[in-house]
Legacy VTK file of the C-alpha trace (Angstrom):
# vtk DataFile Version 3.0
C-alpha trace
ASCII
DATASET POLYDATA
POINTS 458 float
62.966 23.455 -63.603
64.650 26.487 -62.494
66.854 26.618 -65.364
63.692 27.406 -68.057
63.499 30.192 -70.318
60.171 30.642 -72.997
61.809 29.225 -75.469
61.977 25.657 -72.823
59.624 22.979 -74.406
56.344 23.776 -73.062
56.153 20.196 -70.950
59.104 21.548 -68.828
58.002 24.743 -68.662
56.150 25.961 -65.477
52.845 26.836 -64.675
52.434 30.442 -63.853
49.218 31.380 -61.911
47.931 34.913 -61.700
44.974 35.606 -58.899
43.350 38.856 -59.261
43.325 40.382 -62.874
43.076 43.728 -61.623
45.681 46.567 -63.638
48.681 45.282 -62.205
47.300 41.518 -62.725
46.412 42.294 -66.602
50.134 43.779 -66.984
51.713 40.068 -65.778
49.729 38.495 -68.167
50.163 40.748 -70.382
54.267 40.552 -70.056
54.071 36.858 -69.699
52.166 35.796 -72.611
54.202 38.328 -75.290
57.612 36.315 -73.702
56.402 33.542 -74.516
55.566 31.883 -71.769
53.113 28.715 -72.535
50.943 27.563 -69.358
49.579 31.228 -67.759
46.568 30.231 -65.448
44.692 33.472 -64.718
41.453 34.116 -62.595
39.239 36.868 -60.629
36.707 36.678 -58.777
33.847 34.341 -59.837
31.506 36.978 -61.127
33.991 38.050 -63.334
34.702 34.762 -65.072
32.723 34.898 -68.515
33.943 38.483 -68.844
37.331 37.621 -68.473
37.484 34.142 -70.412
36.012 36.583 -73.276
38.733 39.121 -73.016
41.330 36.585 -72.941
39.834 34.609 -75.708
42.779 33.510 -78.178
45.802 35.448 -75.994
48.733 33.017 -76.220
49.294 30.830 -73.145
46.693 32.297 -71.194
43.539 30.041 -69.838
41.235 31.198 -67.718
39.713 29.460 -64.532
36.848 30.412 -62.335
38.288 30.950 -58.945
41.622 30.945 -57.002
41.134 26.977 -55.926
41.752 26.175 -59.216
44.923 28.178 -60.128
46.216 27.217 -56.834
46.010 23.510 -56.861
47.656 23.562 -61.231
50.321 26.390 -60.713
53.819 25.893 -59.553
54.536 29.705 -59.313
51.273 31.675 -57.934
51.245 35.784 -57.631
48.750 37.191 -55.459
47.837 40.861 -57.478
44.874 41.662 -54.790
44.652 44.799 -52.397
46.682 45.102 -49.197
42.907 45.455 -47.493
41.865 42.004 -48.745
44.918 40.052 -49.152
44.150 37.978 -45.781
40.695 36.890 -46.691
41.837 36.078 -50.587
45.083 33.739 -49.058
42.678 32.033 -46.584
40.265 31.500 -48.799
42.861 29.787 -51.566
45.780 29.454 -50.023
45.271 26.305 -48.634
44.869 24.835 -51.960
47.997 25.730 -52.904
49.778 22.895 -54.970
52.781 20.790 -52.998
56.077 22.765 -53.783
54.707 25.431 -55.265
56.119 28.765 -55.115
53.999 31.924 -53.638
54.604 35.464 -54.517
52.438 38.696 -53.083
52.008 41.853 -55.478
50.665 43.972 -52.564
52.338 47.415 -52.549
52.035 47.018 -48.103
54.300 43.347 -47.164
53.634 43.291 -43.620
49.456 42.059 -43.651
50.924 39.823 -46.736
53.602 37.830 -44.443
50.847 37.286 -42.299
48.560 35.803 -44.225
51.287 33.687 -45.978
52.966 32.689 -43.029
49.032 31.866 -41.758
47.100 30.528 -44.250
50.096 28.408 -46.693
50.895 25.081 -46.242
54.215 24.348 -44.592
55.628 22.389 -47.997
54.937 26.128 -49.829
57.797 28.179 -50.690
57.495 32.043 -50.236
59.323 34.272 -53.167
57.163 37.463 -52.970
57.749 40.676 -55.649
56.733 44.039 -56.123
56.969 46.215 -59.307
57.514 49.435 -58.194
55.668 51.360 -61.164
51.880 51.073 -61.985
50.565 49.093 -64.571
50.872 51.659 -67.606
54.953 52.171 -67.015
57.112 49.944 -68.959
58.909 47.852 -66.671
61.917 48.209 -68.900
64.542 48.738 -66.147
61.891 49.987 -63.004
63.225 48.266 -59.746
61.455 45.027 -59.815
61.623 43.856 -56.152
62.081 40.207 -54.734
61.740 38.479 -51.567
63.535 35.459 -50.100
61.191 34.397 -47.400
60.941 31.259 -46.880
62.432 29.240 -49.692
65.246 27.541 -51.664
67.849 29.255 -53.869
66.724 27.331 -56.526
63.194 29.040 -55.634
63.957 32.202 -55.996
66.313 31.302 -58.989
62.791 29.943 -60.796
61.464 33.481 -60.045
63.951 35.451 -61.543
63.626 33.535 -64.696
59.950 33.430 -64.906
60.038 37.361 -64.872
63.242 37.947 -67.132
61.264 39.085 -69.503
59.651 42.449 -67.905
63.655 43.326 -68.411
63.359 45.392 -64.954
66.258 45.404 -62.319
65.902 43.244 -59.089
66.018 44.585 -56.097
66.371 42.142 -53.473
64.898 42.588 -49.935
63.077 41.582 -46.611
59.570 41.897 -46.162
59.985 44.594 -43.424
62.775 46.442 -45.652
60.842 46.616 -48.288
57.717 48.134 -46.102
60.095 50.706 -44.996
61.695 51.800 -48.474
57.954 51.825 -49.712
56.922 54.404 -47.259
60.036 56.593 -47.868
59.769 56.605 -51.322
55.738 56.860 -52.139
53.297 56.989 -49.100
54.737 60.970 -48.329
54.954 61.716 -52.097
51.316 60.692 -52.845
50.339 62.314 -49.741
52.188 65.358 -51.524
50.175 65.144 -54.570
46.896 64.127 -52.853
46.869 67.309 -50.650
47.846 69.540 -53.754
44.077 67.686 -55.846
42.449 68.285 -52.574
43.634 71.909 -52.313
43.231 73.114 -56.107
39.662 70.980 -55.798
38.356 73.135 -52.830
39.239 76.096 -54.557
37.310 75.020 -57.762
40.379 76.045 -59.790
42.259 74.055 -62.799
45.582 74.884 -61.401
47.185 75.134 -65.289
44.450 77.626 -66.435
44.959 81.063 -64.210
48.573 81.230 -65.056
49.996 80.732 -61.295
50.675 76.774 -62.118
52.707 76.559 -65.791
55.924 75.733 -66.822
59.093 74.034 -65.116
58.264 72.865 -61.561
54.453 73.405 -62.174
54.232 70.756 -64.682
55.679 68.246 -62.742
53.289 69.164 -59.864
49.966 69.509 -62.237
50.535 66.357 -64.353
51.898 64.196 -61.386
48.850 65.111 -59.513
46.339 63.990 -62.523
47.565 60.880 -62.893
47.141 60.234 -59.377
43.722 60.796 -59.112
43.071 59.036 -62.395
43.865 56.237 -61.156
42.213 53.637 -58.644
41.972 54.875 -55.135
43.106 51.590 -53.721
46.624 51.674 -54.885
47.431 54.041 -52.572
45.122 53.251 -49.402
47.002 50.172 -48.573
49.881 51.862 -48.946
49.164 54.830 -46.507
46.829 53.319 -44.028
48.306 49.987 -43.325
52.264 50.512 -43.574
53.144 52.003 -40.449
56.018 53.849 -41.384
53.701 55.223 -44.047
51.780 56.971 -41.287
54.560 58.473 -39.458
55.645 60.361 -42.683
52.316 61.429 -43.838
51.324 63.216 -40.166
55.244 64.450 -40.170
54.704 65.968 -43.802
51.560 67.710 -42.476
53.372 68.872 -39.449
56.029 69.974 -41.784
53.802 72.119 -43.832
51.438 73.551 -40.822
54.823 75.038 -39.091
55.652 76.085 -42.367
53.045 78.123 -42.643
53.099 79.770 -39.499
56.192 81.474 -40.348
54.571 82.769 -43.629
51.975 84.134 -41.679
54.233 85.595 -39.097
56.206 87.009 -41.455
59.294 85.977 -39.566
61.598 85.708 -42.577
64.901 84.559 -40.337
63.560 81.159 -38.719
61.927 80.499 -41.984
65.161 81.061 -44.027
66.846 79.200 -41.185
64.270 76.229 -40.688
64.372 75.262 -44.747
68.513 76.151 -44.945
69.249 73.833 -42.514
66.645 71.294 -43.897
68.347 71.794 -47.297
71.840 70.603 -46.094
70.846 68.030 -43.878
68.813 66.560 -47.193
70.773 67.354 -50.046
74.341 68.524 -47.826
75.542 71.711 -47.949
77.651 73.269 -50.456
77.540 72.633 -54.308
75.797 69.292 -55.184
78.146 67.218 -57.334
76.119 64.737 -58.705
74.145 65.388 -62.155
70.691 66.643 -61.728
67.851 64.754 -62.209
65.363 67.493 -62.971
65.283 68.422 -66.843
65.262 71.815 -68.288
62.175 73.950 -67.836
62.193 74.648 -72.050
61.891 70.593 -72.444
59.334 70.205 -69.481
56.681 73.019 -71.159
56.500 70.564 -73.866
54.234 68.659 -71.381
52.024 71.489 -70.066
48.460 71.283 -70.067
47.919 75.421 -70.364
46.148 75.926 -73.600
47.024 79.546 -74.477
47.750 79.144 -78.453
44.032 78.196 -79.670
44.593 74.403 -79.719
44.275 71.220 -78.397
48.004 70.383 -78.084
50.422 71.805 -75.330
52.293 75.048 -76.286
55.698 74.452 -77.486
58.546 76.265 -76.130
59.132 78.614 -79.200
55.362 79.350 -79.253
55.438 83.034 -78.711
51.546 83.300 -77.619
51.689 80.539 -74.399
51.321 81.311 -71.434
54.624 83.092 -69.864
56.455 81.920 -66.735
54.315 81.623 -63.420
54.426 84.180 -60.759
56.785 83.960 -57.714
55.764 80.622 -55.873
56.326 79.604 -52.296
56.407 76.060 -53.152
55.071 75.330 -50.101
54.840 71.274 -50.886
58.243 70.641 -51.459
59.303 73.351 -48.637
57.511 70.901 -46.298
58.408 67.759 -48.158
62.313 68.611 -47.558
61.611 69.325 -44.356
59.482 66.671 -43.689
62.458 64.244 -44.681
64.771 66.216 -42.656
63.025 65.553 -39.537
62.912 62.264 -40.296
66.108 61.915 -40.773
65.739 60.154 -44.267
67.866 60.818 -46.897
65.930 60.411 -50.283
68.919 59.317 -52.136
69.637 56.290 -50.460
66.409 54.722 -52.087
66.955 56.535 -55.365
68.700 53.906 -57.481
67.270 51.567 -55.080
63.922 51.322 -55.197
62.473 54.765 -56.909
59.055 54.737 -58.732
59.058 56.824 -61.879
56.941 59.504 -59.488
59.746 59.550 -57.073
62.208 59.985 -59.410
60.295 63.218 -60.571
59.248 64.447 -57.032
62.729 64.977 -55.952
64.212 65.838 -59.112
61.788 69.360 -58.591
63.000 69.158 -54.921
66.511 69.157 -55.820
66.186 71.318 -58.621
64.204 74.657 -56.048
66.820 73.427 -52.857
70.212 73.134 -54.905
69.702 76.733 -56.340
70.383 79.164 -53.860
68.467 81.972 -56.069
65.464 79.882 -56.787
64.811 78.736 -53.264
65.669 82.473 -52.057
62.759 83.739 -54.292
60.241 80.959 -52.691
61.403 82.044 -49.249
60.637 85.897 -50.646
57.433 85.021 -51.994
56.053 83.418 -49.087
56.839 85.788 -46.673
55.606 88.977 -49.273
53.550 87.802 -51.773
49.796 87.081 -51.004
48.745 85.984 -54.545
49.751 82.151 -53.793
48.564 82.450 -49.885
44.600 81.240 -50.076
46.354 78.332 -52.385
48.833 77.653 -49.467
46.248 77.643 -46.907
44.336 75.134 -48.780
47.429 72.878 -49.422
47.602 73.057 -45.346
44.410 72.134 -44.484
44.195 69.590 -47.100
47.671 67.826 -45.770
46.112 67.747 -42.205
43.004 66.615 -43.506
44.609 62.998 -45.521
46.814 62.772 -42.343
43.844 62.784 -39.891
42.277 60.413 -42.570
44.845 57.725 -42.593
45.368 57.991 -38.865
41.480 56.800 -38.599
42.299 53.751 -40.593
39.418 53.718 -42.364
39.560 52.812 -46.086
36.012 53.892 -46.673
36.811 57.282 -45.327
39.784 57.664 -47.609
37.831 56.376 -50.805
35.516 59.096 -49.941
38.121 61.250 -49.631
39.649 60.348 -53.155
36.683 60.333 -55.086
35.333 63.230 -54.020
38.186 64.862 -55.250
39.034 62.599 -58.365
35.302 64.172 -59.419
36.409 67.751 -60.031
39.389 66.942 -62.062
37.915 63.645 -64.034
36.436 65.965 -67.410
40.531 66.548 -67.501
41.997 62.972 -66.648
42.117 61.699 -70.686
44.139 64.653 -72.121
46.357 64.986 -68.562
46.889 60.569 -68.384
48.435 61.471 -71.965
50.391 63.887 -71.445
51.750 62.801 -68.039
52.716 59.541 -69.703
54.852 61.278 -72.282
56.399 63.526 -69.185
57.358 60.471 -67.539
58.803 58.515 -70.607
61.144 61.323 -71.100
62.381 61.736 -67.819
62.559 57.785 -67.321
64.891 58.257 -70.447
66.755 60.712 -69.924
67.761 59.220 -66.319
68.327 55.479 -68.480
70.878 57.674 -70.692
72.805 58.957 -67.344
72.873 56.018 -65.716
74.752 54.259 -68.778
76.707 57.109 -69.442
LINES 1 459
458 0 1 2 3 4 5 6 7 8 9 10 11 12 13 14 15 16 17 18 19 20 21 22 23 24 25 26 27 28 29 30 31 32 33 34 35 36 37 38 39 40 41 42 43 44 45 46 47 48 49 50 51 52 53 54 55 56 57 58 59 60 61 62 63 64 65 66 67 68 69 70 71 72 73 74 75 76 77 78 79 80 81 82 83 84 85 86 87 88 89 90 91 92 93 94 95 96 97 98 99 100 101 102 103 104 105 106 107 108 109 110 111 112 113 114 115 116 117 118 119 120 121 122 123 124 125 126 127 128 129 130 131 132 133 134 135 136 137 138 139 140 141 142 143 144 145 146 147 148 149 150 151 152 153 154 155 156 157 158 159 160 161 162 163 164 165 166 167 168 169 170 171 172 173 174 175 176 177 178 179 180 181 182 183 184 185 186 187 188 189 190 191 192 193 194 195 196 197 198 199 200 201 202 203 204 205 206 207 208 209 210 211 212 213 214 215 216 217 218 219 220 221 222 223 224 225 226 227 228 229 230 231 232 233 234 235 236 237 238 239 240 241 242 243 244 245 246 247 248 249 250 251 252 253 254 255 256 257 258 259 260 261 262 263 264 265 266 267 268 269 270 271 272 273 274 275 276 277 278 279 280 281 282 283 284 285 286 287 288 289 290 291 292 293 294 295 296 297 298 299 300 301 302 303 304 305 306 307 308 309 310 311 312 313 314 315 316 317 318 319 320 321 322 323 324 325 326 327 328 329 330 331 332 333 334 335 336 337 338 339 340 341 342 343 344 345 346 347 348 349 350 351 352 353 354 355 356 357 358 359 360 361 362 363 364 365 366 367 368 369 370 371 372 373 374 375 376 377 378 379 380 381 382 383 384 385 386 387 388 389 390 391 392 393 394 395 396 397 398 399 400 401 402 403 404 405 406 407 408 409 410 411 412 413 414 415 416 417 418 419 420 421 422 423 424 425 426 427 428 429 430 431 432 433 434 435 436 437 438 439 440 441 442 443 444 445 446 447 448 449 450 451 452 453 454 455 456 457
């Protein structure tokens, strides 16, 4: 059976079983049944059944079933697309239905309560292949890092695996369960935490960061856009992440750390340890001396095509050439990626490791603006000037603070209730703007994900 393609008559094909039809559940099927794929067993929770057998009504290959016994004890490969927060009580509720031989795969973006409940609740004749697409469910997964884990099965397992999921056309990455917990937390628990402070901070202010003229253009689109999609999307994606990866929590209180110190020598106006603290956190990141490699950052001209600032009269971005938008922004301290670099510094991570490796389209863009400020040594000189002298950014900056020590102190608590509180509250002031930014941020990231498909092949 490992052999089989779509195009395999549909007798020798496998059964593929999907538990949880959440975003990232809906986006297997979806994937699945446009390959071709012929027996696609599919469920949710109970309550959700008619609503679900109606929306799947006539998709190819797709049949719905009530609840997760069912799909368990008919599919030969079974994904698991639940929450980190719930994945132990969903596994030992239907895991030990679980048909003889079959092959189990987790979708969790946190491994470590996953190989738990696997390694709890699974019968011992169960093979273990578990997977994680590292981009959210409205990303292509045309060449994202797709990853796979050999845990506790045959070659010919995870050979079955690979073929079964071909047809996203995204690049394996192949790793342990506690590798992949640690690449996870280098590469998105600190970045969201980046982008969640920055909402919280613009939020408390009651300010639409593109609309006074301090956030447009360049760097300031990545920042505004990145930060919109966040918080239109589900606040679970990334509370699993943060609260129950501990690595995750290391680098979020270390970020906050980062940025507090930061801060201080703002306020202190001591312009020689800060120029020394972020020099030294440059080369230890990004190594000193001219930067070889290509960027990944595009040009500020192309990136304006995806601002939100409406200066012209209409309800599309300002181009470039449009002689009435909104000029440049005023001198910036950047004080999130100041503290992200040094955050990573401290940590002793180096960012580049994991890019090729395992990088989420948001990655990808986070420190493609980092590189772009830290491998200019006139760009991050004018930061470094404009925190120490110009105030116009500093009630901003003290907001970003105590919003950064405010998610850390929240995921130290553990509580997921106290983070979707946290989230929603904030999500609120920004959700009149979440159609026209989800839009535009999609288009951002498309071009960037190309442009960085075009340099890799070149």
């Amino acid at each position: 059976m490992c052999d089989v393609h779509p195009d395999t008559p549909v007798e020798l094909q496998p059964t593929i079983g999907l538990i949880g039809m959440g975003a990232m559940g809906r986006m297997y099927a979806k994937h699945l049944s446009e390959a071709g794929w012929k027996k696609i067993h599919v469920c949710d929770i109970p309550s959700k059944y008619e609503e679900l057998e109606q929306a799947y009504a006539g998709v190819p290959g797709v049949t719905v079933f009530r609840d997760g016994h069912l799909v368990s004890r008919s599919s030969d490969f079974i994904v698991y697309s639940v929450e980190a927060e719930y994945i132990d009580r969903v596994v030992a509720d239907y895991g030990p239905s679980t048909k003889v031989g079959a092959i189990v795969s987790g979708q969790t973006s946190v491994k470590s309560p996953e190989k738990e409940a696997f390694e709890k609740y699974l019968p011992a004749d169960v093979q273990i292949v578990s997977c994680h697409s590292l981009h959210g469910p409205t990303v292509p997964p045309l060449g994202q890092p797709l990853i796979l884990i050999k845990h506790r099965a045959s070659d010919s397992a995870l050979t079955l695996v690979e073929n079964i999921l071909r047809p996203f056309q995204s690049r394996y990455v192949y790793m342990s369960y506690e590798e992949h917990d640690r690449v996870t937390a280098n590469t998105q628990a600190v970045t969201h935490a980046a982008f969640l402070s920055m909402g919280t901070a613009w939020a408390s202010a009651k300010s639409y960061p593109w609309e006074h003229g301090y956030y447009v253009g360049g760097i300031e689109t990545v920042k505004v856009n990145i930060m919109l999609r966040i918080y239109a999307n589900k606040w679970h994606v990334y509370a699993g992440l943060a609260i129950l990866n501990p690595s995750a929590k290391l680098q979020i209180d270390q970020y906050a750390s980062s940025a507090t110190a930061l801060f201080k020598l703002m306020l202190e106006g001591d312009g020689v340890a800060l120029r020394e603290r972020v020099y030294k956190a440059r080369d230890k990141v990004f190594g000193a001396g001219d930067l070889k490699r290509a960027p990944i950052f595009l040009s500020e001209s192309i990136l304006d095509h995806f601002s939100l600032a409406k200066s012209n009269g209409t309800d599309t971005p300002p181009s470039p050439t449009d002689s009435n938008r909104i000029r440049g922004p005023k001198a910036n301290s950047h004080l999130s990626l100041l503290a992200m670099v040094d955050c990573w510094a401290n940590l002793n991570i180096q960012p580049f490791v994991h890019l090729d490796l395992a990088a989420t389209p948001i990655f990808r863009m986070w420190i493609g603006v980092a590189e772009y400020l830290f491998r200019s040594d006139e760009r991050l000189d004018a930061a470094i000037q404009a925190a120490l002298h110009d105030v116009s950014h500093r009630s901003d900056d003290l907001e970003f603070v105590v919003a950064a020590r405010g998610w850390s102190q929240c995921v130290s608590f553990g509580s997921f209730e106290l983070y979707r509180e946290r989230f929603t509250h904030t999500a609120e002031f920004f959700q009149p703007r979440f159609e026209e930014s989800v839009k535009v941020g999609s288009a951002m990231l498309q071009t960037i994900m190309e442009s960085s498909a075009e340099f890799r092949a070149s």
